[in-house]
Biopython code that builds the backbone (N, CA, C, O; Angstrom):
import numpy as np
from Bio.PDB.StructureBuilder import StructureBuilder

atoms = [
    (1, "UNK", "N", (144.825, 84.514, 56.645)),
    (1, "UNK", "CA", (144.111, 85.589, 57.300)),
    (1, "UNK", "C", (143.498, 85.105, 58.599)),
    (1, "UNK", "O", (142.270, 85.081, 58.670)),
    (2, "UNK", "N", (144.155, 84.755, 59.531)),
    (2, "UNK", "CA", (143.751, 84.115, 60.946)),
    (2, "UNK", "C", (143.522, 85.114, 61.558)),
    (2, "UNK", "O", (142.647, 85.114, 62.423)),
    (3, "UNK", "N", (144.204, 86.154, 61.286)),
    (3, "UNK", "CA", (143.873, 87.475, 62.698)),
    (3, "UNK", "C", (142.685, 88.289, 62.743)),
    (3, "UNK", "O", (142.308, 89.216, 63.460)),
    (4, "UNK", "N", (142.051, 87.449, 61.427)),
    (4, "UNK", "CA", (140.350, 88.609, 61.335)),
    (4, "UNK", "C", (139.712, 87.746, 62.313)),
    (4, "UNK", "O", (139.094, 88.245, 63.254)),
    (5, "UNK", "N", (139.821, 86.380, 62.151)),
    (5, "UNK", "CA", (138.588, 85.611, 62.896)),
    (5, "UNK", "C", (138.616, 86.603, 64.779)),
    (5, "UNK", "O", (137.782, 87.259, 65.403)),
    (6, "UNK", "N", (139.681, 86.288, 64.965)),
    (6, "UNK", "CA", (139.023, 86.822, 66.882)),
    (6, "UNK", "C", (137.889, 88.406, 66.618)),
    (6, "UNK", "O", (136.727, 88.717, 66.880)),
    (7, "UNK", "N", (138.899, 88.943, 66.062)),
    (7, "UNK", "CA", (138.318, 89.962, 66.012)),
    (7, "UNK", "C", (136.875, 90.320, 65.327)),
    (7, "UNK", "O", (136.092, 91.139, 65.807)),
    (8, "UNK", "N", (136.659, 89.600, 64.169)),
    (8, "UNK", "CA", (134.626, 89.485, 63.958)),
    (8, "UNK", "C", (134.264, 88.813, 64.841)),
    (8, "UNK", "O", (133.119, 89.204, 65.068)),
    (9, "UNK", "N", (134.710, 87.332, 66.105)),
    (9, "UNK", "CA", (133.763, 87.122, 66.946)),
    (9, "UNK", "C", (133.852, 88.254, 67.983)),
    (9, "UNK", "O", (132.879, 88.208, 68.737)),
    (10, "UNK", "N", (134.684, 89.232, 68.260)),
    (10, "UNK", "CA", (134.523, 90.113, 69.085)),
    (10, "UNK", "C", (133.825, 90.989, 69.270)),
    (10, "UNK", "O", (133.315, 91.342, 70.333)),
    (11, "UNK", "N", (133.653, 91.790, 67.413)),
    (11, "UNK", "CA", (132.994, 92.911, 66.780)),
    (11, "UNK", "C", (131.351, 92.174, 67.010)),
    (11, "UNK", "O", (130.457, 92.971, 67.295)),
    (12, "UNK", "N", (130.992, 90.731, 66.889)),
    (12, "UNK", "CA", (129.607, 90.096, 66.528)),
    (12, "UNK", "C", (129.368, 89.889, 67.806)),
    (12, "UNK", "O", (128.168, 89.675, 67.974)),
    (13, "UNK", "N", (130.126, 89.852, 69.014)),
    (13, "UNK", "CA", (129.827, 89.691, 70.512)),
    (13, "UNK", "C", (129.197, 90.864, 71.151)),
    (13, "UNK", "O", (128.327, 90.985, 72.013)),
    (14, "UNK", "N", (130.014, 91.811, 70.359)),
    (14, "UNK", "CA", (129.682, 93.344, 70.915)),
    (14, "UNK", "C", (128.285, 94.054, 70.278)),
    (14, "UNK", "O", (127.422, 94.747, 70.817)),
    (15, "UNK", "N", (128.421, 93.651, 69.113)),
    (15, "UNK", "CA", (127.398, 94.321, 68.325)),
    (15, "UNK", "C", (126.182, 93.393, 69.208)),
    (15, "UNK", "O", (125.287, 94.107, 69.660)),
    (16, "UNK", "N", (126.045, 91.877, 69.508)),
    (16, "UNK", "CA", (124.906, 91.404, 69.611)),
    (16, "UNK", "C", (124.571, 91.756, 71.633)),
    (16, "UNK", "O", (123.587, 91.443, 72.303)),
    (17, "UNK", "N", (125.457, 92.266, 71.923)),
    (17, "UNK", "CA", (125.177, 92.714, 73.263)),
    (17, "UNK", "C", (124.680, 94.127, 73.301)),
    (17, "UNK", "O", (123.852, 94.450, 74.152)),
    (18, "UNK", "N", (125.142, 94.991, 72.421)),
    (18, "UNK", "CA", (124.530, 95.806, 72.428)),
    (18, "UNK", "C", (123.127, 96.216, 71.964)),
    (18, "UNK", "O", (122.425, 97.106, 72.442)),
    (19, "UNK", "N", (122.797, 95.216, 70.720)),
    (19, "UNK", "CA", (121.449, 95.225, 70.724)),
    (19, "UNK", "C", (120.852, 94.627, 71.946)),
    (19, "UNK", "O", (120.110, 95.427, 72.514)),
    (20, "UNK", "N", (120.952, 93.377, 72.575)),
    (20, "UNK", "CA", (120.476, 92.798, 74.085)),
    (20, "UNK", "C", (119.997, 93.795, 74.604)),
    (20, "UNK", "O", (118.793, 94.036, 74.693)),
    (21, "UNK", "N", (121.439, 94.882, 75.234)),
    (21, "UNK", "CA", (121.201, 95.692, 76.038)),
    (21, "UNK", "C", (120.207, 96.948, 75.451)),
    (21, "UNK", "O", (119.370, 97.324, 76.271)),
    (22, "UNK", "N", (120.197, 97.546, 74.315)),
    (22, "UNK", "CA", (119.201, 98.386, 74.150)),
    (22, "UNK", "C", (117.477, 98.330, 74.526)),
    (22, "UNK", "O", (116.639, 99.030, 75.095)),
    (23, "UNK", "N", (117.592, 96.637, 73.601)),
    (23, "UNK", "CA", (116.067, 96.127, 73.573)),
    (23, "UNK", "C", (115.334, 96.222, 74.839)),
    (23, "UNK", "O", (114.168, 96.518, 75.099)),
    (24, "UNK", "N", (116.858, 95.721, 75.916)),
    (24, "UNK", "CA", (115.898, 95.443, 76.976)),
    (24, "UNK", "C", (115.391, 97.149, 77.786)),
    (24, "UNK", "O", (114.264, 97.396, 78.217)),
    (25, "UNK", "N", (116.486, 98.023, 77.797)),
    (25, "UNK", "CA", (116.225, 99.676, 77.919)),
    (25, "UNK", "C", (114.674, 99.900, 77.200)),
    (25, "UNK", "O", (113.627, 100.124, 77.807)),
    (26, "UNK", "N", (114.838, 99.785, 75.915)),
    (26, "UNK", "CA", (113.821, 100.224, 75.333)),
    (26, "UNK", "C", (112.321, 99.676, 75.470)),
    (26, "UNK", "O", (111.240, 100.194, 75.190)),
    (27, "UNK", "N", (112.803, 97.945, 76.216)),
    (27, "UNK", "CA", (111.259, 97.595, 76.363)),
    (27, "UNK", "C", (110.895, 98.053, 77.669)),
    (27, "UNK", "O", (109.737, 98.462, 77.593)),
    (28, "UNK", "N", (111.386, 98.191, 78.952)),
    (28, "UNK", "CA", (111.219, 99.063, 80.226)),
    (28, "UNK", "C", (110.938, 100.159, 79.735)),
    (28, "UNK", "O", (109.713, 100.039, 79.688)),
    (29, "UNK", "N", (111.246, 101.583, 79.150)),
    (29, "UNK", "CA", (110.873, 102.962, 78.944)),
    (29, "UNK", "C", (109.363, 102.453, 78.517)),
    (29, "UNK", "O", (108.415, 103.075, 78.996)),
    (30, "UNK", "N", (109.172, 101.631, 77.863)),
    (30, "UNK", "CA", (107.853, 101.792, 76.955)),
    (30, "UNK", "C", (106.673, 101.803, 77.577)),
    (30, "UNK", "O", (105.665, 102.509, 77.534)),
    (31, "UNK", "N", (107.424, 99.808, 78.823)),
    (31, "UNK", "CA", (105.979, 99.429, 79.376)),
    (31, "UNK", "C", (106.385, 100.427, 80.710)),
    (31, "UNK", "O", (105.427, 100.698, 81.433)),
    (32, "UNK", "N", (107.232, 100.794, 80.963)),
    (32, "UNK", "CA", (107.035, 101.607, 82.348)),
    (32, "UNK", "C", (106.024, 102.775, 82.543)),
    (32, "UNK", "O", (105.683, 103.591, 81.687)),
    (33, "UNK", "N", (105.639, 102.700, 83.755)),
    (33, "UNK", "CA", (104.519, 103.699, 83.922)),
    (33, "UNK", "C", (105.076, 104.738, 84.403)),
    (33, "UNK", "O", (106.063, 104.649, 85.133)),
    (34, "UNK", "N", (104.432, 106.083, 84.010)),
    (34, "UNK", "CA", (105.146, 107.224, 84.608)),
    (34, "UNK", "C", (104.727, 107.561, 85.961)),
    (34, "UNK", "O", (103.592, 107.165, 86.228)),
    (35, "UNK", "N", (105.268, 108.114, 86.782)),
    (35, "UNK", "CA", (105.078, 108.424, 87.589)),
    (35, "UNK", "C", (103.941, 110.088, 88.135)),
    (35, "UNK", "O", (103.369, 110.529, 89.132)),
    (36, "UNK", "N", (104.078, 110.287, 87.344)),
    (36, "UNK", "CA", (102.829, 111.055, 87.519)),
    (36, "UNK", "C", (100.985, 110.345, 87.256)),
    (36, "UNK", "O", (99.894, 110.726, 87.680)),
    (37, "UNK", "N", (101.333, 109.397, 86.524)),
    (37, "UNK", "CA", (100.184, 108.791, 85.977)),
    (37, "UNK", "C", (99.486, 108.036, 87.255)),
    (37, "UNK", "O", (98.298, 107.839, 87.511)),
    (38, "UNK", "N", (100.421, 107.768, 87.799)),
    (38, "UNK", "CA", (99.550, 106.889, 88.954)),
    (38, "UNK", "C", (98.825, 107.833, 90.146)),
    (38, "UNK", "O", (99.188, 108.935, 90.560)),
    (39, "UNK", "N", (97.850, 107.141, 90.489)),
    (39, "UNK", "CA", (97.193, 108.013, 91.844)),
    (39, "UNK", "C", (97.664, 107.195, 92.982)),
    (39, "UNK", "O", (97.863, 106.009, 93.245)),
    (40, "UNK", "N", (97.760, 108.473, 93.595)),
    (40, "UNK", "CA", (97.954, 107.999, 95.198)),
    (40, "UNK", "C", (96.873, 108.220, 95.777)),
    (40, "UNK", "O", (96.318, 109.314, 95.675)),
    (41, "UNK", "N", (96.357, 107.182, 96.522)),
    (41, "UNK", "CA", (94.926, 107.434, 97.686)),
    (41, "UNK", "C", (95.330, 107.321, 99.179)),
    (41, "UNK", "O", (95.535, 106.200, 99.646)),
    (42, "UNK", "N", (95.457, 108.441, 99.959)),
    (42, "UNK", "CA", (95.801, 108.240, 101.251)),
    (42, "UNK", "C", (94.232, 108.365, 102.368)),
    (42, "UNK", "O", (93.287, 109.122, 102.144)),
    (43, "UNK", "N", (94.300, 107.808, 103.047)),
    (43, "UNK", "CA", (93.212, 108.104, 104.127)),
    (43, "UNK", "C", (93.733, 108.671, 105.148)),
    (43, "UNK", "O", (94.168, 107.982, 106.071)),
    (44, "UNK", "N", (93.780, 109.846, 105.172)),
    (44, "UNK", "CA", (94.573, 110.654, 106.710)),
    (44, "UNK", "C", (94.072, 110.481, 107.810)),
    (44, "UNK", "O", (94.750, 110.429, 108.836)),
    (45, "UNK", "N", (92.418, 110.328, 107.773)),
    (45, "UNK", "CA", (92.139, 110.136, 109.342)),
    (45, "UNK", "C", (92.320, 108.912, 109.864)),
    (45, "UNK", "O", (92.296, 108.625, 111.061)),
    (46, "UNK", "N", (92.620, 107.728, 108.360)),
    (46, "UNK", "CA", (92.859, 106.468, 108.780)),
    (46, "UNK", "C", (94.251, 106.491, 109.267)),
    (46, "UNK", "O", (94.388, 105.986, 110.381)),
    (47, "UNK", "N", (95.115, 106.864, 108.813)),
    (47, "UNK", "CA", (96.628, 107.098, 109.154)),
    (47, "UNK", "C", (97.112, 107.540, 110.422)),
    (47, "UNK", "O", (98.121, 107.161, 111.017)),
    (48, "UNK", "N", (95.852, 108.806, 110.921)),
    (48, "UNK", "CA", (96.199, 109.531, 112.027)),
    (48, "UNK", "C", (95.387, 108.615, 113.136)),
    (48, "UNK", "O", (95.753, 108.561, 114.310)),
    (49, "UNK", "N", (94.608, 108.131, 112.789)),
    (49, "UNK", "CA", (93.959, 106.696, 114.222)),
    (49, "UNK", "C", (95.097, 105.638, 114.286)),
    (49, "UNK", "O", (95.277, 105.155, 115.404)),
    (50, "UNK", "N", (95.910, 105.188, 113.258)),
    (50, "UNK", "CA", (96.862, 104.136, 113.537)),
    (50, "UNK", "C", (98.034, 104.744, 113.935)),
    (50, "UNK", "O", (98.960, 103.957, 114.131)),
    (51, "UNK", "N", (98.298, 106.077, 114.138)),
    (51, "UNK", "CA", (99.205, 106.427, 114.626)),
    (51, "UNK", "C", (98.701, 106.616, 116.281)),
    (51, "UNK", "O", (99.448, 106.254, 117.191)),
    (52, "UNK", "N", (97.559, 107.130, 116.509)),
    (52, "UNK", "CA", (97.116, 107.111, 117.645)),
    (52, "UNK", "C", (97.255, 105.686, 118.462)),
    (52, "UNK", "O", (97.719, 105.560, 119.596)),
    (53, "UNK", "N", (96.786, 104.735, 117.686)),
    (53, "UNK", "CA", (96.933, 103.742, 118.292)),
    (53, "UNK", "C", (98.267, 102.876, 119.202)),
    (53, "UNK", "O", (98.369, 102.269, 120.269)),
    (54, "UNK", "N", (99.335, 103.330, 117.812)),
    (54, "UNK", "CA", (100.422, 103.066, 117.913)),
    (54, "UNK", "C", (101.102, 103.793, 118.994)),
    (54, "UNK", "O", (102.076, 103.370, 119.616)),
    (55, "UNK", "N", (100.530, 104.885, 119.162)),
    (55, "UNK", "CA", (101.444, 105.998, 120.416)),
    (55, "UNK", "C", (100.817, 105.390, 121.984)),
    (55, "UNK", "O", (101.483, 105.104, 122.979)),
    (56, "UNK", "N", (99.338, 105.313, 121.805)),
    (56, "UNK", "CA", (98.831, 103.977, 123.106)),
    (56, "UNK", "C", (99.213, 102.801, 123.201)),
    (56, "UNK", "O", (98.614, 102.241, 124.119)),
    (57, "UNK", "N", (100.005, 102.082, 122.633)),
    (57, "UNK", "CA", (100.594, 100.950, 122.848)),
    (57, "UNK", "C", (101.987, 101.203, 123.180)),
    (57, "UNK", "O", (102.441, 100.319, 123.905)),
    (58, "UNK", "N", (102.889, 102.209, 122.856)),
    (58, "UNK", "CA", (103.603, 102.627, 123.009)),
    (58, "UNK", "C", (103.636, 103.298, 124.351)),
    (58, "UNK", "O", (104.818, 103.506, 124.624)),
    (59, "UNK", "N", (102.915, 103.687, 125.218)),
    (59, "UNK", "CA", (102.847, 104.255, 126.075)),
    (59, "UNK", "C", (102.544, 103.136, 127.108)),
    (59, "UNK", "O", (103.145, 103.067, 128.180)),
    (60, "UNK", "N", (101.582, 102.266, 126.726)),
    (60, "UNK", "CA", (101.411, 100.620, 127.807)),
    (60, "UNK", "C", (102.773, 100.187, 127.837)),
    (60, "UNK", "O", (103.324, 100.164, 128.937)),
    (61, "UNK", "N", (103.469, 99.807, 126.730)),
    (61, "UNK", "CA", (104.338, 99.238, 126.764)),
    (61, "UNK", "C", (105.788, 99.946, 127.825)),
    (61, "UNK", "O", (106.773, 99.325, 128.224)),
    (62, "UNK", "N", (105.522, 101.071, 127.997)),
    (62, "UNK", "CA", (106.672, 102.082, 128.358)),
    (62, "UNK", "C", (106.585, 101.876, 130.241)),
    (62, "UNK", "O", (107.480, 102.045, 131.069)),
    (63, "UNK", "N", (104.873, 101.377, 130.473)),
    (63, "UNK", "CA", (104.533, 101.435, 131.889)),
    (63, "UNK", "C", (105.031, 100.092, 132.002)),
    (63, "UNK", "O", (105.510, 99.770, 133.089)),
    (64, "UNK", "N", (105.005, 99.370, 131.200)),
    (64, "UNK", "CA", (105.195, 98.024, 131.860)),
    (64, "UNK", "C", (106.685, 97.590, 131.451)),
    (64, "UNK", "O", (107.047, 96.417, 131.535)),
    (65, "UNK", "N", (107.624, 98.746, 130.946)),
    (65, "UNK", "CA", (108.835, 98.280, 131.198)),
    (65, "UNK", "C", (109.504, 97.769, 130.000)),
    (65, "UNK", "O", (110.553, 97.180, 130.260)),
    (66, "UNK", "N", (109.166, 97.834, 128.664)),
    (66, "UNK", "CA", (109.649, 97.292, 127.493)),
    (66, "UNK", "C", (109.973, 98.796, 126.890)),
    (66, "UNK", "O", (109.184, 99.403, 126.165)),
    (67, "UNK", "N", (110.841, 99.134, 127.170)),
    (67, "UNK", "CA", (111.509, 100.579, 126.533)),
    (67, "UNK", "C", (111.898, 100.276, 125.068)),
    (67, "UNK", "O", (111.755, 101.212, 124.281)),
    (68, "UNK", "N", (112.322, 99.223, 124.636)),
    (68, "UNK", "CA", (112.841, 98.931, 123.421)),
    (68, "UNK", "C", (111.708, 98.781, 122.557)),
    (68, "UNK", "O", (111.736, 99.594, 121.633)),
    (69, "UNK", "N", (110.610, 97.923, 122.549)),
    (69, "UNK", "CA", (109.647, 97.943, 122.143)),
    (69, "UNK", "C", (108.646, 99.334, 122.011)),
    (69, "UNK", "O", (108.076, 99.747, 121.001)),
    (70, "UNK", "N", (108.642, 99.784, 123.100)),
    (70, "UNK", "CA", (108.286, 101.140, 123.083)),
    (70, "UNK", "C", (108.637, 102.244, 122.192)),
    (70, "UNK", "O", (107.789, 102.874, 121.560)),
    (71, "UNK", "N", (109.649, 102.430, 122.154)),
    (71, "UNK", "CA", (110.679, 103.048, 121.535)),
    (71, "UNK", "C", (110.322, 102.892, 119.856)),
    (71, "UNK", "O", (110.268, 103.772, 118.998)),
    (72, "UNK", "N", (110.089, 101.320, 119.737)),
    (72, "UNK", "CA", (109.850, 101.113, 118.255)),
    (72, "UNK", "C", (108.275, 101.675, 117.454)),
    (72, "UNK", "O", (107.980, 101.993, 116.302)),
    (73, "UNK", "N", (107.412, 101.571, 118.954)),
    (73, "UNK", "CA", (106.139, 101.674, 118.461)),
    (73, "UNK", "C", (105.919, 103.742, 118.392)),
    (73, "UNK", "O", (105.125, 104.333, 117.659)),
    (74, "UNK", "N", (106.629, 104.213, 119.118)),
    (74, "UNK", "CA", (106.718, 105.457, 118.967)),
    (74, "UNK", "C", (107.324, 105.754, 117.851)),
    (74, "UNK", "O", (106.872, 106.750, 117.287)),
    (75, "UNK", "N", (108.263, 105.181, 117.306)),
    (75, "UNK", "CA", (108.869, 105.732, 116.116)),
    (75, "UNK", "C", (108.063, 105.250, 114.854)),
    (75, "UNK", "O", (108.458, 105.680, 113.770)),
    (76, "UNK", "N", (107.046, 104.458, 114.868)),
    (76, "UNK", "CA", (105.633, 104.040, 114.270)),
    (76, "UNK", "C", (104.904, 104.672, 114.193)),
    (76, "UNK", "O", (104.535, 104.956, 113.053)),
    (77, "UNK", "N", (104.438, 105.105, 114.994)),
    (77, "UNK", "CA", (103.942, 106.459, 115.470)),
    (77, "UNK", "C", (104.064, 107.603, 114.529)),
    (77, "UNK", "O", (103.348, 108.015, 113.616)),
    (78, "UNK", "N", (104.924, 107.896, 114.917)),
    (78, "UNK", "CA", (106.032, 109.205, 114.031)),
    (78, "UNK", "C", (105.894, 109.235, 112.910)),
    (78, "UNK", "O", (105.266, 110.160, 112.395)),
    (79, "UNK", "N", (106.536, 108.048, 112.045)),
    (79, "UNK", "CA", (106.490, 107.675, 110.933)),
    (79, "UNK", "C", (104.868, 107.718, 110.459)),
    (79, "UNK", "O", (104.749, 108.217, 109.340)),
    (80, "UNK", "N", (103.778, 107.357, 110.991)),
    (80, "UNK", "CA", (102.346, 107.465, 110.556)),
    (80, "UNK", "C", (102.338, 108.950, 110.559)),
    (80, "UNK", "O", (102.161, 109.441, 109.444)),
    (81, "UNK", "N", (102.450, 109.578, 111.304)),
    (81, "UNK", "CA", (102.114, 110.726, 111.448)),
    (81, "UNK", "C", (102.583, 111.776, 110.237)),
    (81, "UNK", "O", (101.971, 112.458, 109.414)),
    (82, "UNK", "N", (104.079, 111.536, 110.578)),
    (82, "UNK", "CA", (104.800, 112.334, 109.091)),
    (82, "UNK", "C", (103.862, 111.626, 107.462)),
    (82, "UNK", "O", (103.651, 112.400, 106.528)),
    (83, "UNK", "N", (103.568, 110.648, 107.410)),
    (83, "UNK", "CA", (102.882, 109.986, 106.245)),
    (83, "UNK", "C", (101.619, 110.663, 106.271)),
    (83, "UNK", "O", (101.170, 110.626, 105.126)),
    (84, "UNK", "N", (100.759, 111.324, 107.120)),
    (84, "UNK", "CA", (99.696, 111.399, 107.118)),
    (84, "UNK", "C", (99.956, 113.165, 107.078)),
    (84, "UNK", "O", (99.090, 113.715, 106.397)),
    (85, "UNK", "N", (100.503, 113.676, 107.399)),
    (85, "UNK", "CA", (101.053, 115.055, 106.705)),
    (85, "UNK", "C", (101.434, 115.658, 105.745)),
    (85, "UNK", "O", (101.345, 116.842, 105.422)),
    (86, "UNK", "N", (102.017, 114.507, 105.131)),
    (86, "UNK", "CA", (102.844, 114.705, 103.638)),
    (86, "UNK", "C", (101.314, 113.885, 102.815)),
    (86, "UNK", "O", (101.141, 114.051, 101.607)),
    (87, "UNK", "N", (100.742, 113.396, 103.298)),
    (87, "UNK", "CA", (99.297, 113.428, 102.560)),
    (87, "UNK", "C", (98.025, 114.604, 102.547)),
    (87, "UNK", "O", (97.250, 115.118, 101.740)),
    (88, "UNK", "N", (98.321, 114.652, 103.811)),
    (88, "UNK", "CA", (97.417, 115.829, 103.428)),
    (88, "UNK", "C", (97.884, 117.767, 103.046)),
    (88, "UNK", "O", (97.289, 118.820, 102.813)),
    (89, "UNK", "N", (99.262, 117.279, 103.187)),
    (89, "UNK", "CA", (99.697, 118.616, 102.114)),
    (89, "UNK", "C", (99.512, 118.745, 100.698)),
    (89, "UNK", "O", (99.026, 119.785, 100.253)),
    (90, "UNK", "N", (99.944, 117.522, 99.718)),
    (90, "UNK", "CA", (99.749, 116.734, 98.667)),
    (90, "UNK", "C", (98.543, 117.496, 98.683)),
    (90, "UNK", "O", (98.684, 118.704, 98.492)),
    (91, "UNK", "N", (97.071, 116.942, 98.917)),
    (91, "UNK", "CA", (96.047, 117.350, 98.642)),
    (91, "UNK", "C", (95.941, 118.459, 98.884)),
    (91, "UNK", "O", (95.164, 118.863, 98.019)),
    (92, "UNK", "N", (96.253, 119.426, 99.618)),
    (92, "UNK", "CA", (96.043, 120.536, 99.925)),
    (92, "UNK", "C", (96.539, 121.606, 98.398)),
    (92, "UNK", "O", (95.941, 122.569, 97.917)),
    (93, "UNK", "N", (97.961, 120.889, 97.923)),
    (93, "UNK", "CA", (98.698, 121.632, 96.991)),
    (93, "UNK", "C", (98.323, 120.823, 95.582)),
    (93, "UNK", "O", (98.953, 120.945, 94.532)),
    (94, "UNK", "N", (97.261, 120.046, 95.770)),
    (94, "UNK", "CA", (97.158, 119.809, 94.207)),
    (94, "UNK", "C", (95.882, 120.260, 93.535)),
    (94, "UNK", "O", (95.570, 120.068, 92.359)),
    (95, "UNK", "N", (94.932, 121.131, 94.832)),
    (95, "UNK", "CA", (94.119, 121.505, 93.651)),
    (95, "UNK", "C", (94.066, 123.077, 93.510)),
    (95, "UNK", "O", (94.466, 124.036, 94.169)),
    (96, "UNK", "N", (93.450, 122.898, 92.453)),
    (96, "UNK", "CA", (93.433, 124.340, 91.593)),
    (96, "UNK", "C", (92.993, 125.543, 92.272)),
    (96, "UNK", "O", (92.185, 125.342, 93.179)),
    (97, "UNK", "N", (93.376, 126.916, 92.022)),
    (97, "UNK", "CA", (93.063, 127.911, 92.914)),
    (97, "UNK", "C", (91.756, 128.060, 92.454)),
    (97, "UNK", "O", (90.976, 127.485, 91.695)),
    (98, "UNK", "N", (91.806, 129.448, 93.491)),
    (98, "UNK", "CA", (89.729, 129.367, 93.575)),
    (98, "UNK", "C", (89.401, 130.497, 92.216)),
    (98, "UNK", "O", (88.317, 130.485, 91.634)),
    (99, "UNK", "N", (90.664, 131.555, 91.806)),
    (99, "UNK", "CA", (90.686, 132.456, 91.237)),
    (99, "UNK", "C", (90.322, 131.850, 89.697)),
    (99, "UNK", "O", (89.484, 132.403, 88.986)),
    (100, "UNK", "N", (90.833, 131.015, 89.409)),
    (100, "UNK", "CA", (91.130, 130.310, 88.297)),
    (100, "UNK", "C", (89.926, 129.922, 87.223)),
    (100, "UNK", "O", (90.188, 129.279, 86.207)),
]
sb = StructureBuilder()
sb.init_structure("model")
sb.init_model(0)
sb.init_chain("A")
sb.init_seg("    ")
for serial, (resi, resn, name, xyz) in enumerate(atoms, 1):
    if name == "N":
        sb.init_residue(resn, " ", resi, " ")
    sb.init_atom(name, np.array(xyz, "f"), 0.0, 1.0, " ", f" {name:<3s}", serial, name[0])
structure = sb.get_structure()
């Protein structure tokens, strides 16, 4: 009976990978945190001064001839700005009506 052996180390390879692979699924779902659970804390007026800032350096930089650099700090800029919008919509839409 030689032709069982490959095949139980195959069946005992598979079976023990598949427990591997569950355990490790099942220990991530457990300790993972949900995503609603966490808070987000944004400071918008802090967000909207470093975007300010970023658009004045961006603008020095543009007089004195570094367009590329410029270019980057404006799109810094931007990027603060959109972040600091999508924060303060967030808050705007998460609390409860007044009717309520």
């Amino acid at each position: 009976m030689r032709h069982t052996k490959p095949a139980r180390r195959t069946l005992t390879a598979l079976l023990a990978t598949t427990l591997l692979a569950g355990g490790v699924l099942l220990g991530q779902t457990v300790t993972a945190e949900p995503a609603a659970a966490r808070t987000i804390t944004c400071n918008v007026s802090k967000l909207r001064a470093d975007a300010h800032k970023e658009r004045d350096r961006g603008n020095q930089l543009k007089r004195l001839g570094a367009t590329t650099e410029a270019r980057k700090a404006f799109a810094r800029a931007d990027a603060l700005e959109r972040q600091a919008k999508a924060c303060a919509d967030a808050d705007n839409n998460s609390k409860p009506p007044l009717w309520k």
